[in-house]
KEROVO-927006 format. One record per residue (C-alpha): residue in three letters; x, y, z. Coordinates in steps of 0.2 Angstrom, whole numbers, plus 2048, in hexadecimal, padded with zeros to 3 digits. Layout:
ALAXYZ/...
//
This chain:
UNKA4E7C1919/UNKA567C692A/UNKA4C7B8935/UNKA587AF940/UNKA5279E936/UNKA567A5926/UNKA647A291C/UNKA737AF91C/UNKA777B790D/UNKA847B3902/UNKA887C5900/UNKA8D7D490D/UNKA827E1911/UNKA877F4917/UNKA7D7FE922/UNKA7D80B92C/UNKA6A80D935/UNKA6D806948/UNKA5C7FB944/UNKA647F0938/UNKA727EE945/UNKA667E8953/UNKA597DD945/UNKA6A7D593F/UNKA737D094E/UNKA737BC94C/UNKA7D7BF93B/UNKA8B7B793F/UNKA977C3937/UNKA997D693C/UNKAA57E2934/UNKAA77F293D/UNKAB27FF931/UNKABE80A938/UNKAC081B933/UNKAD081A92D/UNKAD080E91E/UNKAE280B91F/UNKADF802932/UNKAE07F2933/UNKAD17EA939/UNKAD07DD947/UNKAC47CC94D/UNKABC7CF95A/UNKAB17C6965/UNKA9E7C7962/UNKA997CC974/UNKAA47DC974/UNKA987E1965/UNKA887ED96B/UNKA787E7960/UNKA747F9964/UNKA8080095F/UNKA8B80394E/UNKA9780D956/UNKA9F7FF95E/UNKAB27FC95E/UNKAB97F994C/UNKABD7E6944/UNKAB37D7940/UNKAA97CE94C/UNKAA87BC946/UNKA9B7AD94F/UNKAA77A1947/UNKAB679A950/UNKAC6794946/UNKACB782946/UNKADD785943/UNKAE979494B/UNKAED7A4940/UNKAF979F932/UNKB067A6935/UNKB117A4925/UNKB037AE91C/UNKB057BA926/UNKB177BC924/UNKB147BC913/UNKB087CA913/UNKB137D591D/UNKB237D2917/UNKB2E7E4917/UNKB317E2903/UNKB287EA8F8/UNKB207E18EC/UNKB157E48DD/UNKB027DF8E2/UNKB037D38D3/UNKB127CA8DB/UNKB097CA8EA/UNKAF87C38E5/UNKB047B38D9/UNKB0C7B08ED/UNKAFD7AF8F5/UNKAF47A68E6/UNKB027998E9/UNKB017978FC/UNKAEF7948FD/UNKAF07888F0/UNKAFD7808FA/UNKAF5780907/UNKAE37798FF/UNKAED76B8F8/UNKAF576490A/UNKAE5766912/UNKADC75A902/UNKAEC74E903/UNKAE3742913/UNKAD1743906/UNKADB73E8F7/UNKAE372F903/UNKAD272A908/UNKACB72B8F6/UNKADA71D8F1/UNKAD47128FE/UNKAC27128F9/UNKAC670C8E6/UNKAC46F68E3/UNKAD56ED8E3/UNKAD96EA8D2/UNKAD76D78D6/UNKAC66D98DA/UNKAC46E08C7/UNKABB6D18BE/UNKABD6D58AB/UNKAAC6CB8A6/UNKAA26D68B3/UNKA9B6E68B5/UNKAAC6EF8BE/UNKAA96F68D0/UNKAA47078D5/UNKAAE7118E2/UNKAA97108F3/UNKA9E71A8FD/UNKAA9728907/UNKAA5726919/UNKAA8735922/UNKAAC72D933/UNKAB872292C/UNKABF72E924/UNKAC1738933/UNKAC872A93D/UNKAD872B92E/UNKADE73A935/UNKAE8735942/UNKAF673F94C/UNKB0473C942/UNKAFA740932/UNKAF5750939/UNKB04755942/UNKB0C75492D/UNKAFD761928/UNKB0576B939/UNKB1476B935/UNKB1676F923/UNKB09780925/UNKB0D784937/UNKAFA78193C/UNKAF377A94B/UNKAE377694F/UNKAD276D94F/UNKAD676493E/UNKAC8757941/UNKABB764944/UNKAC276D935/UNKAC175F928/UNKAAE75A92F/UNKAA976B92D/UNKAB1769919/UNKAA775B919/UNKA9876291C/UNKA9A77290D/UNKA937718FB/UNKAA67738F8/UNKAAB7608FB/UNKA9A75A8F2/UNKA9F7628E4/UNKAB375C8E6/UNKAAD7498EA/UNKAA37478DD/UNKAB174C8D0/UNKABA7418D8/UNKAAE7338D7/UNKAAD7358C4/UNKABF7378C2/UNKAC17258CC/UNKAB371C8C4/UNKAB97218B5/UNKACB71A8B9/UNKAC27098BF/UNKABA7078B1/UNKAC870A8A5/UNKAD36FD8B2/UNKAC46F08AE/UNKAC66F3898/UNKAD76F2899/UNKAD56DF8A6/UNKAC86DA896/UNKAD46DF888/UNKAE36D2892/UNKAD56C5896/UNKAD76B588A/UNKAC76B6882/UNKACE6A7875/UNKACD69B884/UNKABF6A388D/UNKAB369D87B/UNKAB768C87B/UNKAA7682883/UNKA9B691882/UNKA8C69187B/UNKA8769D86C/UNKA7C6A987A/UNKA8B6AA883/UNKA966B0876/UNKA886BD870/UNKA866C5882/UNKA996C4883/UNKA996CD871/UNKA8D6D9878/UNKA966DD889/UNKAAB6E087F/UNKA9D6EC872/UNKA966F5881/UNKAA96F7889/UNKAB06FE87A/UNKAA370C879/UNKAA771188A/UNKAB9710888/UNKAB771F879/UNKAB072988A/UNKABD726893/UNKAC972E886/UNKAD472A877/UNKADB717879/UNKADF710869/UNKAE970186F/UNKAD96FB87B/UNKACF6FD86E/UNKAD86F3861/UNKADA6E486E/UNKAC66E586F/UNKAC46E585F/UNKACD6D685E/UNKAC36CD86A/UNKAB46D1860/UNKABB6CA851/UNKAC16BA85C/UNKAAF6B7862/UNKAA86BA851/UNKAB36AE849/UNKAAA69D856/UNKA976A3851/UNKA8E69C843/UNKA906A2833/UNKA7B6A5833/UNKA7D6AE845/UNKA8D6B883D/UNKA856C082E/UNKA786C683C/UNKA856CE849/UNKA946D483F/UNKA896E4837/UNKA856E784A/UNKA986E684F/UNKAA06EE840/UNKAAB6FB84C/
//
């Protein structure tokens, strides 16, 4: 669809009929080639593209405006006088822009830490805590000046870096990174919370309860011990849960034992 309220595709599209040009004009992006292939094409700004025209001057006219200023170590490193095998070259750049993805995810990762519970707050005989909501103001209010001016310095960039990380903010492409994270860090909270239950004194915690107490607690160290086997390979926790069964086991009834022990034979 080329209706100015509908979605912009997610691929290009080449054309040569001047009408496409003019029904097409509120695309925000518009590559004019040159023909020399070998020419280096330029951004330009929108308004020196005719709609009427596709014979305007060569380069890519873009409706978008950077946040940061023109990196300038990737250029150097694009046009550096050494030959070098395209191979080399794509490794190089592989490795900058992955240096680069990583400084600009280093304030979110800080902010992620900040959202998990103290380990204090960890109660071993609860359900553990989940982590908290990420608030994208407060987030934002993290980056201050001497943060950012770390992120300027390392790459050479300078800019809007607020209007940038809002705009991340907003893209499928942080839904989808936050919400591994949010696994990843639930999953370590609860894996704090087995390991707080397998150092809690359960041989004191028994004495003076009564016989439901001990079977919901039985319950509660069985349903821990199957989500520790999601969590991955942890023989040790395992074993000291195990023997928290057994201990709990060994205060019921014999009546009430013949009845549990088939259902906690791990």
């Amino acid at each position: 669809s080329s209706g100015i309220n509908a979605e912009w595709p997610l691929r290009p599209g080449g054309v040569t009929n001047p009408y496409f040009n003019k029904a097409l004009q509120h695309w925000p992006n518009v590559v004019i080639l040159d023909t020399d292939p070998d020419k280096t094409l330029k951004i330009l700004n929108p308004k020196e593209h005719s709609s009427s025209s596709l014979r305007g001057k060569p380069g890519f006219y873009t409706k978008y405006k950077p946040f940061l200023s023109k990196d300038k170590q990737l250029r150097k490193l694009l046009r550096s006088d050494r030959q070098r095998p395209a191979e080399v070259e794509d490794i190089l750049i592989r490795r900058y822009l992955m240096d680069l993805t990583h400084t600009l995810m280093i304030p979110l990762e800080q902010y992620i830490s900040s959202l998990m519970p103290l380990q204090k707050s960890i109660n071993p005989f609860r359900q553990p805590p989940l982590l908290q909501q990420f608030q994208h103001d407060a987030f934002i209010d993290t980056l201050t000046d001497s943060a950012l001016k770390m992120n300027t310095e390392l790459k050479g960039l300078k800019g809007d870096w607020k209007a940038l990380y809002r705009k991340f903010l907003r893209s499928p492409n942080f839904e989808l990174w936050f919400q591994n994270k949010r696994i990843e860090a639930n999953q370590r909270i609860e894996l704090l919370h087995v390991q707080q239950l397998c150092d809690a004194d359960i041989y004191s915690w028994k004495h003076e309860k009564h016989e439901v107490e001990i079977v919901d607690m039985l319950l509660w160290i069985r349903d821990r011990y199957d989500a520790l086997g999601n969590l991955g390979n942890y023989p040790d926790l395992q074993a000291h849960l195990k023997n928290h069964i057994d201990t709990l086991l060994g205060v019921v009834p014999t009546d009430l034992q013949s009845t549990l022990k088939p259902a906690f034979n791990l």
